[in-house]
N, C-alpha and C positions, 0 to 999 in steps of 0.2 A: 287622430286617435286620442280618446281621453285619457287621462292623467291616472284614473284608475285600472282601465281595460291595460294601458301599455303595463303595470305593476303587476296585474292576473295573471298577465300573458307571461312574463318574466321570471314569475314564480311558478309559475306550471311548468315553462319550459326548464329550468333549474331542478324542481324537481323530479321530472322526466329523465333529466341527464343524469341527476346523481343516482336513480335509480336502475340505469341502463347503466351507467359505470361502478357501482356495486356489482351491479349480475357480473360485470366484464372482466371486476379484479378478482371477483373470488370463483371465476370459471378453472373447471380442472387443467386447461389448456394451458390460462394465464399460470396456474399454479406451478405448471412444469418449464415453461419457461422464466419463471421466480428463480426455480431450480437449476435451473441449467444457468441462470446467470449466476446464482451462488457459488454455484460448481467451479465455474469460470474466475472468480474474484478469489476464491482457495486455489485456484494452481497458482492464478498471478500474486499471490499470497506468498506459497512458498517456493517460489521461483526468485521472487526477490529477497528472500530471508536466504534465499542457498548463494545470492549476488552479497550480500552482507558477511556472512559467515566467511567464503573464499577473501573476501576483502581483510576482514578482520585478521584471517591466517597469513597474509601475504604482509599486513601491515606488523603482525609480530614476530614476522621471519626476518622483516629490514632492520627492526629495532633488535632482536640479539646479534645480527650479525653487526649493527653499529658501535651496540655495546661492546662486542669482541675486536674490532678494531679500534675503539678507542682505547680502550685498556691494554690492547698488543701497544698501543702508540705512545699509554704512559710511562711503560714499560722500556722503551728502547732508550731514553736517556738514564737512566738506572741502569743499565746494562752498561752503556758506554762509558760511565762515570766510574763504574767497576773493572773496565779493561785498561783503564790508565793509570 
């Protein structure tokens, strides 16, 4: 095949497919399943902000309760120093 036929052919076929995958992205079909994967990426959206959230509360229940132990714990040599 000639150097030019094989370029004709190539570009026809190109654009044939972009014209068949135009029609194919913006069909009402494609469109709802757009949707439905959107739908999908917001629950696993905020499924993972409700994994963050629970993390974030758990991690500032360990920290006052640390702080409260440490402060019970600066606490007991000032106490002992006072009973002697």
């Amino acid at each position: 095949m000639q150097r030019n036929t094989k370029y004709a052919l190539f570009t026809g076929l190109g654009f044939l497919i972009g014209t068949v995958g135009v029609k194919a992205v913006t069909s009402e079909t494609a469109r709802k399943g757009y949707v439905h994967a959107m739908a999908q990426g917001i629950k696993a959206k905020a499924g993972y902000e409700d994994i963050v959230e629970q993390a974030k509360a758990e991690y500032d229940d360990m920290k006052a309760e640390a702080s409260f132990i440490a402060l019970k714990d600066d606490e007991k040599p000032s106490e002992e120093a006072s009973k002697e």
